[in-house]
C-alpha positions as CSV (number, residue, x, y, z in Angstrom):
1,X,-3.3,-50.9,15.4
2,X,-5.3,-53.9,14.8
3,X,-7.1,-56.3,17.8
4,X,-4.5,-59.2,16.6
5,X,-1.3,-56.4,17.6
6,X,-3.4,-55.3,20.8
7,X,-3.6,-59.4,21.7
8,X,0.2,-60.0,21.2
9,X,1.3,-57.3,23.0
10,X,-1.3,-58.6,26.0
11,X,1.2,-61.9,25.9
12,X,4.0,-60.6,25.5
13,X,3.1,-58.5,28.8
14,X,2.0,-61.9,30.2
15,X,5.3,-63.5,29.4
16,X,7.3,-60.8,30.9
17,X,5.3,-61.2,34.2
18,X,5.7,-64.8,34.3
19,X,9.3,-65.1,33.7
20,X,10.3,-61.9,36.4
21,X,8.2,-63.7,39.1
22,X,10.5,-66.8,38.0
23,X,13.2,-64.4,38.6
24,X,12.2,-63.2,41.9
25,X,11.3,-66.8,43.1
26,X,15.0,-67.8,42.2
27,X,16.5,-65.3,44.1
28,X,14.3,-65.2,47.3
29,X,13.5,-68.5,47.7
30,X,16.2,-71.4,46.3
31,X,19.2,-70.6,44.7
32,X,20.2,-73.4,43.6
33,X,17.5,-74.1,40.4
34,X,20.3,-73.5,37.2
35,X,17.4,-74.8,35.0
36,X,14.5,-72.6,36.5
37,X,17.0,-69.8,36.0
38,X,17.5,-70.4,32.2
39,X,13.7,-70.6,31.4
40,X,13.0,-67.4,33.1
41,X,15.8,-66.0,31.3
42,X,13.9,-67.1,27.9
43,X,10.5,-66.6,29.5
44,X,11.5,-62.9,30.1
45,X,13.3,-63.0,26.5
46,X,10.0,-64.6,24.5
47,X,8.0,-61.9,26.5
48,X,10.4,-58.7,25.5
49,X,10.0,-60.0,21.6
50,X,6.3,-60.9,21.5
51,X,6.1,-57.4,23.0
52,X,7.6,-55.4,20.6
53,X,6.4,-57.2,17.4
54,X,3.0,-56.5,18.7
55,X,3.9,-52.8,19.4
56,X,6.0,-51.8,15.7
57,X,3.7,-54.4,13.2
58,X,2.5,-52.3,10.4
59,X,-1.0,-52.9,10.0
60,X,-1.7,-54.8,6.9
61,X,-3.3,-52.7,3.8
62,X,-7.2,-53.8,3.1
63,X,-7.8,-54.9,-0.4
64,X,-10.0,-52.5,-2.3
65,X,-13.5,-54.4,-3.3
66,X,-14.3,-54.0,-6.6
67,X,-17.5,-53.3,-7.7
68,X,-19.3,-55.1,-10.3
């Protein structure tokens, strides 16, 4: 795994954190935010995605330097 899959998976974690606190914010505190409900729904949706590219990427083969 490669620093640039270790970084995506980081915000993808981020992501996921953001959009259940939206969640939980919705439900405790004022129900009646439709639109603050739909971004946390993609918030939470982004996060699951950017999470799992990060976590199954293949890392990319290194090209062999020739020598001269």
């Amino acid at each position: 795994m490669r620093n640039g899959h270790k970084g995506r998976m980081a915000c993808g974690i981020l992501e996921l954190m953001l959009g259940v606190g939206l969640i939980l914010y919705i439900c405790l505190a004022d129900r009646q935010r439709i639109g603050l409900a739909a971004v946390a729904a993609v918030v939470v949706t982004a996060g699951l995605v950017t999470f799992c590219t990060g976590a199954t990427a293949v890392p990319a083969k290194r090209k062999e330097e020739t020598v001269q």
